[in-house]
Structure formats: C-alpha cells, structure tokens
Z-matrix of the N, CA and C atoms (Angstrom, degrees):
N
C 1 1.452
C 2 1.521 1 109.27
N 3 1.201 2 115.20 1 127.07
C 4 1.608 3 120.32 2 168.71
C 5 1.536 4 130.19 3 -70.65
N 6 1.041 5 109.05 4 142.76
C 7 1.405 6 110.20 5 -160.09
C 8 1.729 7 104.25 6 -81.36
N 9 1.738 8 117.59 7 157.86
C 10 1.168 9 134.57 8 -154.61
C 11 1.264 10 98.23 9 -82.21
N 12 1.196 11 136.75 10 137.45
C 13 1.561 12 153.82 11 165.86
C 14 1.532 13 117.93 12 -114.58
N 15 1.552 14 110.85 13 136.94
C 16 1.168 15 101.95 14 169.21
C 17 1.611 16 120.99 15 -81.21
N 18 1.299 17 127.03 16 160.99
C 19 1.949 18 106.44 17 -174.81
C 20 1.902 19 76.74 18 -153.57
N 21 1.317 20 102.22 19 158.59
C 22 1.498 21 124.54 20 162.77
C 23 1.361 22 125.78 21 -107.37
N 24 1.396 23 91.45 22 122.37
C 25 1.533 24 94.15 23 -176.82
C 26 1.484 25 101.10 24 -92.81
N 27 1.544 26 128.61 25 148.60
C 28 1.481 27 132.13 26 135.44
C 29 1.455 28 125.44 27 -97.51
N 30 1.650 29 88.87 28 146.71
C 31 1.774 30 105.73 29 -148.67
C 32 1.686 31 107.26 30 -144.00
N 33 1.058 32 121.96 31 121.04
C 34 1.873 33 116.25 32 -143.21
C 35 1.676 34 88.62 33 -53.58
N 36 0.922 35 98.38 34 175.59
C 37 2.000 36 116.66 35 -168.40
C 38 1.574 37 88.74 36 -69.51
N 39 1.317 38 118.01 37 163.30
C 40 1.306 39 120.86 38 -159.53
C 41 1.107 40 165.05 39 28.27
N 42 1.763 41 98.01 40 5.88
C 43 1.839 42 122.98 41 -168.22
C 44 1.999 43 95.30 42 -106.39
N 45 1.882 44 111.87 43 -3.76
C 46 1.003 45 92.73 44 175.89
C 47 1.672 46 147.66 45 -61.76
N 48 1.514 47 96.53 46 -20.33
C 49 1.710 48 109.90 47 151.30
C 50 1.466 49 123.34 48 -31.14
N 51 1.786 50 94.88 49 -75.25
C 52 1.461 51 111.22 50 -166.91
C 53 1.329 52 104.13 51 -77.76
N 54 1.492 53 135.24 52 -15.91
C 55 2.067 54 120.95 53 158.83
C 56 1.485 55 97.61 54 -42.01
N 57 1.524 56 103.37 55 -61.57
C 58 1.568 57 112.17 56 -172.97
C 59 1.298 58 109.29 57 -23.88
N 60 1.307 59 108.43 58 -87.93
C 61 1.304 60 119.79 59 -140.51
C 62 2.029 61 92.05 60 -82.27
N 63 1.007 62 126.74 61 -14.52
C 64 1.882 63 133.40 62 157.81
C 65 1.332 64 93.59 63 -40.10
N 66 2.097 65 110.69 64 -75.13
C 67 1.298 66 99.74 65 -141.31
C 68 1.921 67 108.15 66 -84.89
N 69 1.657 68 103.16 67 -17.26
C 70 1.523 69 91.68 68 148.39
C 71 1.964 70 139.93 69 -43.97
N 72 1.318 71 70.52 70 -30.99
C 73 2.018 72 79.14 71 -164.44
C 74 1.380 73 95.31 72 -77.55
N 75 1.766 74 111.77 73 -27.37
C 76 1.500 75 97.38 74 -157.81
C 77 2.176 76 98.61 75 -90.63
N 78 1.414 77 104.44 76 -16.50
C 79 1.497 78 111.72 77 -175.19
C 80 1.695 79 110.84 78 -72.99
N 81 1.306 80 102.55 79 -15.07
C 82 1.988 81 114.82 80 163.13
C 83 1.503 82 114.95 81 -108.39
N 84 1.129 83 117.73 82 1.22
C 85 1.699 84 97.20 83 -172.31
C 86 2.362 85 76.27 84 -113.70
N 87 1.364 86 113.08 85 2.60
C 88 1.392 87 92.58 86 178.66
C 89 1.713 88 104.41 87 -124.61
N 90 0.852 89 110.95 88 -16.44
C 91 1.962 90 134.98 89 154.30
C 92 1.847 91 83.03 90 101.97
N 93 0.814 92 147.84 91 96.67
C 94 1.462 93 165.53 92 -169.58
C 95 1.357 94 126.39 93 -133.17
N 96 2.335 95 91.07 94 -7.32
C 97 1.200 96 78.29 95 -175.93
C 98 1.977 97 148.16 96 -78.79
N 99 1.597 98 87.77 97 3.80
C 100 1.360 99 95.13 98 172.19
C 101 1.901 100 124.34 99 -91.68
N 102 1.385 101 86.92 100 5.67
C 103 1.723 102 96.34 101 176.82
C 104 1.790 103 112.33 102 -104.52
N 105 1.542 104 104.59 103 -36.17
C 106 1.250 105 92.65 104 -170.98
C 107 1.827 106 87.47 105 -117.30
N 108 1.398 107 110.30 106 118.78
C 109 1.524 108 110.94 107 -174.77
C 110 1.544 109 114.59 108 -81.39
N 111 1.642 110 124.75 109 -47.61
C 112 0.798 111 131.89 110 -171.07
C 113 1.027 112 136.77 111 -128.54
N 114 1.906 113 157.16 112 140.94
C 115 1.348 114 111.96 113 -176.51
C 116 1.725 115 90.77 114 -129.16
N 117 1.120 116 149.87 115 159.53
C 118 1.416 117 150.50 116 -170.83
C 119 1.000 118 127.10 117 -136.45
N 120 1.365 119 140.20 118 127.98
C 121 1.658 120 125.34 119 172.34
C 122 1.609 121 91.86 120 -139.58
N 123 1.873 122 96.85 121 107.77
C 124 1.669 123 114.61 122 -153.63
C 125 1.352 124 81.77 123 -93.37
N 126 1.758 125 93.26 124 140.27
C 127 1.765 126 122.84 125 -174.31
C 128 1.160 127 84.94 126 -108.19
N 129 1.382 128 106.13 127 179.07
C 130 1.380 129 149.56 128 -171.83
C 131 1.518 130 124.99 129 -162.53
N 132 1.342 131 113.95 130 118.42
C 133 1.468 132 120.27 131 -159.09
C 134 2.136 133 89.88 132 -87.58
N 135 1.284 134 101.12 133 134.47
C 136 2.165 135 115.05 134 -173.77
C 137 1.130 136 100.85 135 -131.75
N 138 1.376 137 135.13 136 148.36
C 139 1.323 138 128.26 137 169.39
C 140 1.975 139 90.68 138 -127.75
N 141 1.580 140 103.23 139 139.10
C 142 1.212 141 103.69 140 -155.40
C 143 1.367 142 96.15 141 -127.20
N 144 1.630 143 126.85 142 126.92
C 145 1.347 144 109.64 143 170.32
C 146 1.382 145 124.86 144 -86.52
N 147 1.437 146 128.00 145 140.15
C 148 1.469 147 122.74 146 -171.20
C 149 1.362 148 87.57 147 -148.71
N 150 1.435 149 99.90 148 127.31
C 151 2.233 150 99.47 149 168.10
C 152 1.170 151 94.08 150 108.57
N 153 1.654 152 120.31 151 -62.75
C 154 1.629 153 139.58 152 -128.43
C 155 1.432 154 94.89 153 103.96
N 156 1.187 155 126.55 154 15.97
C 157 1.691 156 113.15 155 172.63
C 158 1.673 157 100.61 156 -80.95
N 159 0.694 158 131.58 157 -177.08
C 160 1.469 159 140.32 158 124.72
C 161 1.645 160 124.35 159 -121.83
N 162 1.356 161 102.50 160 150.34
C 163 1.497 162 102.92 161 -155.97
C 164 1.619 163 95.12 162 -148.40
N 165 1.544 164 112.31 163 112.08
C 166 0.897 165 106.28 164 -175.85
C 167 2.131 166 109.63 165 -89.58
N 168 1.204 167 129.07 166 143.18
C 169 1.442 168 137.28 167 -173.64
C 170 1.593 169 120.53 168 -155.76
N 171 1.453 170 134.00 169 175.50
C 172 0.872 171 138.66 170 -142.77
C 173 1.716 172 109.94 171 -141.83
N 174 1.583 173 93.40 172 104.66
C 175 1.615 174 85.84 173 -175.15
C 176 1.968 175 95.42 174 -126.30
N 177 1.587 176 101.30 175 159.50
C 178 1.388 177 122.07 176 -177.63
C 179 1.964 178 111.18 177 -41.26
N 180 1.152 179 94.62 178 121.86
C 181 1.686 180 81.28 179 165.44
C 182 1.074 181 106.08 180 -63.91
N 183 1.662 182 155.15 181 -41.94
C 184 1.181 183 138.52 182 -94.03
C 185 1.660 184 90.12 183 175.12
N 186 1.196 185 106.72 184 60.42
C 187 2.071 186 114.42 185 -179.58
C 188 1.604 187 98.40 186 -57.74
N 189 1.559 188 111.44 187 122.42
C 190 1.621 189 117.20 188 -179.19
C 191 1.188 190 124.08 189 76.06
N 192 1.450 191 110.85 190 16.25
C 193 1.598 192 118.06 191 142.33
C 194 1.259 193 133.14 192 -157.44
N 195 1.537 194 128.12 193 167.06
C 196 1.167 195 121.62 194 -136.39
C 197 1.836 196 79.15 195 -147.75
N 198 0.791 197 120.08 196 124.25
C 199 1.733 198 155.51 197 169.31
C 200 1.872 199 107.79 198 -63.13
N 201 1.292 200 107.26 199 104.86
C 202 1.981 201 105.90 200 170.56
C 203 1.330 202 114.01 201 -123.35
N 204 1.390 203 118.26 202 127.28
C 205 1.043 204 118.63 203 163.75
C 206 1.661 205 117.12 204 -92.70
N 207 1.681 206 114.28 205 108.11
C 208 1.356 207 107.33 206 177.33
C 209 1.587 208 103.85 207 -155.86
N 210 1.697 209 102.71 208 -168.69
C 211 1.406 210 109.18 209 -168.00
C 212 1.432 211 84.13 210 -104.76
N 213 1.461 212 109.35 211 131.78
C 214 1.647 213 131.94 212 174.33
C 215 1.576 214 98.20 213 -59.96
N 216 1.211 215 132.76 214 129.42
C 217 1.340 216 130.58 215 136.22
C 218 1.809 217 125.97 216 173.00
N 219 0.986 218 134.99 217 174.28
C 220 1.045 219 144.30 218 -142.42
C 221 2.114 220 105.87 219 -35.16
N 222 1.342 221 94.91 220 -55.95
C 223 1.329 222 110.94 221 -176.08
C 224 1.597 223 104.65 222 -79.47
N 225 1.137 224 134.91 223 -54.79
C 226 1.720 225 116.21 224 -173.53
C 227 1.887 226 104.42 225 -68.41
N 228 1.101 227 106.75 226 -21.73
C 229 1.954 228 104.91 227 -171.61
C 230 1.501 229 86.87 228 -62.15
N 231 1.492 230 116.53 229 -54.91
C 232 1.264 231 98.56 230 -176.45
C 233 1.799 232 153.32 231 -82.93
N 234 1.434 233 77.37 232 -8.85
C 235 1.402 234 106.58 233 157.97
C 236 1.174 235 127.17 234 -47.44
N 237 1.907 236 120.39 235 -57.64
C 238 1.165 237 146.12 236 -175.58
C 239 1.154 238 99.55 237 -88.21
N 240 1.324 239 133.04 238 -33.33
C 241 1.942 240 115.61 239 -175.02
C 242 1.441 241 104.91 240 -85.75
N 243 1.393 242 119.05 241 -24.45
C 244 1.720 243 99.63 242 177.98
C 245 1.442 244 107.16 243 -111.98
N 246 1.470 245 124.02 244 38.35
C 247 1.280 246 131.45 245 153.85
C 248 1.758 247 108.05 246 -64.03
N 249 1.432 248 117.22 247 132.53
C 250 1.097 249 131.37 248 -169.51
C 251 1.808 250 92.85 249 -67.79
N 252 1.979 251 104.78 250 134.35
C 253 1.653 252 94.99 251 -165.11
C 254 1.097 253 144.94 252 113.58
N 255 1.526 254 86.87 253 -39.49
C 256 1.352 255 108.34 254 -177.89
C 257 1.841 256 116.54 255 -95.55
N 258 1.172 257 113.43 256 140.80
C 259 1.937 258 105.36 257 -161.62
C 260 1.965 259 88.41 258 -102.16
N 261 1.374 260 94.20 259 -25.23
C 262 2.158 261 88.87 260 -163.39
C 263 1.397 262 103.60 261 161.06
N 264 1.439 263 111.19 262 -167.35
C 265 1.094 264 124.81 263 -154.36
C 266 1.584 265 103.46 264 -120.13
N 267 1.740 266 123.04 265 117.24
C 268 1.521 267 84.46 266 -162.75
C 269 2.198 268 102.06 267 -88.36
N 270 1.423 269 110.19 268 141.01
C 271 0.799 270 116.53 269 148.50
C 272 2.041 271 95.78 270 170.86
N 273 1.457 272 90.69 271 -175.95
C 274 1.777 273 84.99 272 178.53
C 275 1.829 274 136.37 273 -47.70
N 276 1.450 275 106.26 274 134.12
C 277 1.517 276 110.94 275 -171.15
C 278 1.673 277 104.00 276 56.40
N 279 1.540 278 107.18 277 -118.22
C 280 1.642 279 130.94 278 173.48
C 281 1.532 280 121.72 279 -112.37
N 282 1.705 281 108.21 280 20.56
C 283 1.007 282 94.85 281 173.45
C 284 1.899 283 110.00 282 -117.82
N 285 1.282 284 110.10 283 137.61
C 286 1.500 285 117.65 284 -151.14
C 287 1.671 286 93.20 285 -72.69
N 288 1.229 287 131.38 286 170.53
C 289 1.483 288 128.71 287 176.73
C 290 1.461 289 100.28 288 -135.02
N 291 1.348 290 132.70 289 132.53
C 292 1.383 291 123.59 290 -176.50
C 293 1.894 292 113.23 291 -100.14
N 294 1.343 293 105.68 292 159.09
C 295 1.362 294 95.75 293 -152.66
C 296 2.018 295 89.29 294 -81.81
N 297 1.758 296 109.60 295 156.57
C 298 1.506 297 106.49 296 -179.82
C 299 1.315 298 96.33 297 -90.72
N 300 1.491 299 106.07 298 160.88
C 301 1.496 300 123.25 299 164.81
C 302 1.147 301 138.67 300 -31.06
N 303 1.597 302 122.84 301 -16.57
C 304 1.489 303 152.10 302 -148.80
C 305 1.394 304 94.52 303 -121.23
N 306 1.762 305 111.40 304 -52.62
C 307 2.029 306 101.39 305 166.35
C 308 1.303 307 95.45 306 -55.60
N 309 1.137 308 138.67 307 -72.35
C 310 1.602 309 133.60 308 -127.06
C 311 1.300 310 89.01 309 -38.06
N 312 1.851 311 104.46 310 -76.86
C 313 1.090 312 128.94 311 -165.68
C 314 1.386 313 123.75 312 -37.26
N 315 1.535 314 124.70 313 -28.93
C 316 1.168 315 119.94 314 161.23
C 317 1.511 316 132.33 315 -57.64
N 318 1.818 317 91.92 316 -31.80
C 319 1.646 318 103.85 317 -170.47
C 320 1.399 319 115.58 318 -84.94
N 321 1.506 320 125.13 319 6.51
C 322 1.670 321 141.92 320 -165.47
C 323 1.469 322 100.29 321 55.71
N 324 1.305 323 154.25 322 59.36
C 325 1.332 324 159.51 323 176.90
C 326 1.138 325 114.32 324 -103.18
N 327 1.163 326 104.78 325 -73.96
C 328 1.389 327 141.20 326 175.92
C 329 1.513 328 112.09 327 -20.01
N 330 1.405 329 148.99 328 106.04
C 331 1.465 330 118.74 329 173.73
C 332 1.560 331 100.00 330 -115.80
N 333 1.171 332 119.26 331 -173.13
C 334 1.348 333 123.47 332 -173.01
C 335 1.233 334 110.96 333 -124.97
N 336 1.389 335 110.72 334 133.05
C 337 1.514 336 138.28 335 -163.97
C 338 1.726 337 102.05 336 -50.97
N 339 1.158 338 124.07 337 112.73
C 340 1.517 339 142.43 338 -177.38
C 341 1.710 340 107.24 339 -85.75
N 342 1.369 341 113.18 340 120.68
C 343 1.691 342 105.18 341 -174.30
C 344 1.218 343 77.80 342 -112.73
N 345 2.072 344 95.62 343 153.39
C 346 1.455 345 104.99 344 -163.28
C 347 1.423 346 87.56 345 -146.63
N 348 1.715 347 120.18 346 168.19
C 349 1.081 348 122.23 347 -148.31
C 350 1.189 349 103.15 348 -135.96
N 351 1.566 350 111.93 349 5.58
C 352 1.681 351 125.62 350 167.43
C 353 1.267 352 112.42 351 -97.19
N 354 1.622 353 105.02 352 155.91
C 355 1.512 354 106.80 353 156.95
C 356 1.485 355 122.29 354 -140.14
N 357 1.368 356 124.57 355 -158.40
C 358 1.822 357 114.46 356 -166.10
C 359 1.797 358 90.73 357 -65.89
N 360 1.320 359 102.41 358 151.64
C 361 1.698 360 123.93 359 168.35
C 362 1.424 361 96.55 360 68.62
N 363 1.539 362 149.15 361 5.48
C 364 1.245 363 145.98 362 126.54
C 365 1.526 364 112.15 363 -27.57
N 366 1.162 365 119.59 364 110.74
C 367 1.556 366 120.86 365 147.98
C 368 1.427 367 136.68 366 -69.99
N 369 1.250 368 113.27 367 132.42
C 370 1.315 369 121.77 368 -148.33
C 371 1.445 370 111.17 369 -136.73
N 372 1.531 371 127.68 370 146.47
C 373 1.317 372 122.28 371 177.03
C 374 1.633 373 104.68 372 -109.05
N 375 1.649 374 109.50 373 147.63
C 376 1.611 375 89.69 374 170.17
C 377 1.546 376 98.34 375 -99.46
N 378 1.187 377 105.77 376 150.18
C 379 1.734 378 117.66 377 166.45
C 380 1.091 379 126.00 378 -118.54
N 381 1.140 380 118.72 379 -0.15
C 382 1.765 381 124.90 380 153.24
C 383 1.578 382 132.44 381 -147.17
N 384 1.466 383 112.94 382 137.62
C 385 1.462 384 104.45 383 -176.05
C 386 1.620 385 106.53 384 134.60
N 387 1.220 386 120.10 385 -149.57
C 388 1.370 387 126.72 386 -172.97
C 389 1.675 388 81.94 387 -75.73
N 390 1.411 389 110.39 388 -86.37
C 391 1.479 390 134.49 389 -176.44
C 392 1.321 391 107.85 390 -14.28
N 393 1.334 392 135.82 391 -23.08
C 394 1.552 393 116.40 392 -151.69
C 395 1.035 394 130.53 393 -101.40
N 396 1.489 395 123.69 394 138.95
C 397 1.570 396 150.49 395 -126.48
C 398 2.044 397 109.36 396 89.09
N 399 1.111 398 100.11 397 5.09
C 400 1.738 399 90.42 398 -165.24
C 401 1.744 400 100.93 399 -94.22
N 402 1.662 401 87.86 400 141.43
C 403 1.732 402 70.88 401 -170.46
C 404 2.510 403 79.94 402 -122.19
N 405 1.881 404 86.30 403 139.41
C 406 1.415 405 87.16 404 175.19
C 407 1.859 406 102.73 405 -151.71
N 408 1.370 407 87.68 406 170.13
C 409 2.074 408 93.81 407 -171.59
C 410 1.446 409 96.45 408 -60.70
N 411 1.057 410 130.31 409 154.02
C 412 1.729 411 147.93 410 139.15
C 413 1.452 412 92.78 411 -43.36
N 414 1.725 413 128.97 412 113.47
C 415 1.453 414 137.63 413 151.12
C 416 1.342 415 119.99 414 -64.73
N 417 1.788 416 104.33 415 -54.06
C 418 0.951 417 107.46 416 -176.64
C 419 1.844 418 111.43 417 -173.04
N 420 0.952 419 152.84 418 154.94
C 421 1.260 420 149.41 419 169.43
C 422 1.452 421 131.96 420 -126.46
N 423 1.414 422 101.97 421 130.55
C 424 1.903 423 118.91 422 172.61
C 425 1.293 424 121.18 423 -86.37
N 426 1.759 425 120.86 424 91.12
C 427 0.960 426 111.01 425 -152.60
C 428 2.212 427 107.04 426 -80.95
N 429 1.641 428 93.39 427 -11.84
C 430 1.653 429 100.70 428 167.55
C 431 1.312 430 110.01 429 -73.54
N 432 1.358 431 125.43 430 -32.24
C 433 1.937 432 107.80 431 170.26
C 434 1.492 433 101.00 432 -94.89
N 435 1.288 434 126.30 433 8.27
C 436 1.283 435 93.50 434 178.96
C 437 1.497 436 142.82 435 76.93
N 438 1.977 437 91.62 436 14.91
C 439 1.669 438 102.70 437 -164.35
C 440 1.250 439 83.85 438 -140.46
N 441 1.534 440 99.54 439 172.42
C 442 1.637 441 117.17 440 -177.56
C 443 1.532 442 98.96 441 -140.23
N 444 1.121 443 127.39 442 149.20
C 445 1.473 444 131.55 443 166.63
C 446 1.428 445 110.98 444 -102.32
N 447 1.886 446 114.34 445 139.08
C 448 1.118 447 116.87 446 -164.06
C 449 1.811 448 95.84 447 -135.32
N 450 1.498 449 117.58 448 156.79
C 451 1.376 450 88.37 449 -167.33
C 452 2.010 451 100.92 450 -107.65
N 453 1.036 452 124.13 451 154.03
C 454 1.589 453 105.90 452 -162.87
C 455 1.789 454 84.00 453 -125.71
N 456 1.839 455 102.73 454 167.80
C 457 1.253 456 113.41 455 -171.68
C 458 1.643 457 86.43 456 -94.68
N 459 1.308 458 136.17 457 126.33
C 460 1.378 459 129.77 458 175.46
C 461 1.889 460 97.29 459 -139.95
N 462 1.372 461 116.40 460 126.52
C 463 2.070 462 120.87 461 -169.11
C 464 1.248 463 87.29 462 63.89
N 465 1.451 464 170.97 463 30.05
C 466 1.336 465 130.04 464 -176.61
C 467 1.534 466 131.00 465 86.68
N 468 1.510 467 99.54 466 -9.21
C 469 1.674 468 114.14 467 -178.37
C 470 1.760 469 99.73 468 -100.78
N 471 1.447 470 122.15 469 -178.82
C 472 0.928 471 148.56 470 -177.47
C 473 2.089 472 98.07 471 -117.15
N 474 1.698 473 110.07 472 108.87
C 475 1.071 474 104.80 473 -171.60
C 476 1.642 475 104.08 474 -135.32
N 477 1.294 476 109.24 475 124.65
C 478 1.963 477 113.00 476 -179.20
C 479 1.526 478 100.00 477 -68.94
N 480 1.295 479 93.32 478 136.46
C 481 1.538 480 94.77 479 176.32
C 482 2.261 481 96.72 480 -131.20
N 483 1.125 482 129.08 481 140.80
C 484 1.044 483 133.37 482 158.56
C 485 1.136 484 138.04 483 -55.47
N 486 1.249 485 152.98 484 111.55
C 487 1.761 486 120.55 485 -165.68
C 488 2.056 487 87.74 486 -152.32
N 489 1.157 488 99.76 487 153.83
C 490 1.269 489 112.77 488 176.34
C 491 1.438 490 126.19 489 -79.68
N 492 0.923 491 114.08 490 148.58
C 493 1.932 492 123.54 491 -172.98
C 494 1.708 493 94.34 492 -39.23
N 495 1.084 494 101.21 493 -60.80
C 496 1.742 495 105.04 494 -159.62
C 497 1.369 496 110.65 495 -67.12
N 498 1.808 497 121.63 496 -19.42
C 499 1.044 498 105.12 497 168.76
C 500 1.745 499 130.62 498 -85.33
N 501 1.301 500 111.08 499 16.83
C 502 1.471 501 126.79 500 -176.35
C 503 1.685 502 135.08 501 -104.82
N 504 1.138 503 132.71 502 121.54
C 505 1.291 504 93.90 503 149.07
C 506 1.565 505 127.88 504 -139.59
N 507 1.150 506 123.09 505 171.54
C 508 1.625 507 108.75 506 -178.22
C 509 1.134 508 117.91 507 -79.25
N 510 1.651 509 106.32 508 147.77
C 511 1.297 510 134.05 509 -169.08
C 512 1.318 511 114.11 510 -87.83
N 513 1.597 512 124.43 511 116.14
C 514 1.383 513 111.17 512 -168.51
C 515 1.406 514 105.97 513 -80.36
C-alpha cells in the first residue's frame, strides 16, 4: 500500500466548504475512509477593524482551494475530480503533484508521527478532550490519523469512540 500524500485540489472561489463537506459525504457513503484520510480548508485567525471596533474572525488562507490528505490512485483521483466544485487537481496537465514535507511544514498542518507504546486490547486512560478521565480497551488503531478507537460505557451501552495518540495513555 502507498503511502498518504497531501495534494491540492481547486474548487471555484466559495464552494470550498461544500467540496468539503461533498467529498466527506462521498468518502462514507463509499467507505474510503482508509484511502482518503483528510480533507481541509486551512483558516486563519485576522482581526479586522470596522467602526473602530475590532473584531477578531476567520478567513481562508488559500480562497479556491481545499487541502487532501490521501492515497493517490485510480478510485480517490476520481472521486475528488468529479466532486461537484471541484475545477482539478493542481499540478501539471492531469497529473496531481503532492505537496513536500517543507510545504506542509510551512502551512502548520503537518503533525509529527507520535510513537506509542500501546497496542489493540491495551488499556488505556484518556487525559485530554471530551473523554478525559475515561479509561477503555484499545479496539483498534489508525496509525495514518494517528488515532485508536476505544470502546466507552455511554446510557449503559458499549460505545467506540475515536481519540488521538496524544490524547491517551496506558494504564499500568
């Protein structure tokens, strides 16, 4: 299996929301979710004066495109290029170019690979987040997002909840 790349999509000026939340809907209603990991449309916190107020708000780094982290190939290219919105793939002709390690890092995206010292049926506490104080088994783990699923007692049921490496740790 080939490893996950980030690539840029362009998407007419203001439809970058709705690519979003398209090529989300379409990465669960086709189960994709281990090919296409992520999809992004990176903000930026501005404080703008109007009045003499100041008002601090949140506009696009990047007006008319929308940021994916996935595995290039036959089925996600096409997934993402005939998402309603979407104009192409940016790099030469039709072939997509993925962004290097040196963009990420410029754009704050990027996080760095977390080594962890658990594995499935490991018990684990969470220590930060909604979850924290909850202690549940290791279900299962994504070592490309960087999360593990744990299953929690929530009404009386048995319920998987997702949580990230960093928000955990094991229970001796």
């Amino acid at each position: 299996m080939s490893e996950a790349k980030w690539y840029v999509v362009h998407t007419y000026s203001g439809y970058e929301n709705k690519v979003k939340a398209n090529i989300d809907k379409t990465i669960e209603n086709r189960h994709l979710e281990d090919q296409i990991l992520e999809v992004q449309v990176p903000m930026q916190d501005v404080v703008e004066l109007k009045n003499g107020v100041q008002k601090a708000s949140q506009k696009k780094m990047f007006p008319g495109y929308v940021l994916i982290h996935m595995i290039m190939n036959d089925d996600t290219w096409y997934v993402v290029r005939n998402t309603r919105g979407v104009t192409g793939f940016v790099g030469p002709g039709s072939k997509p170019v993925p962004l290097t390690d040196a963009e990420m890092a410029g754009l704050g995206i990027q996080q760095e690979n977390i080594v962890v010292d658990y594995e499935v049926g490991d018990t684990v506490q969470v220590i930060a987040g909604a979850w924290a104080d909850t202690v549940g088994v290791i279900q299962s783990m994504n070592m490309q997002k960087q999360s593990l699923t744990i299953n929690v007692e929530l009404f009386g049921r048995e319920t998987p909840v997702e949580i990230s490496f960093a928000e955990v740790k094991k229970t001796v």
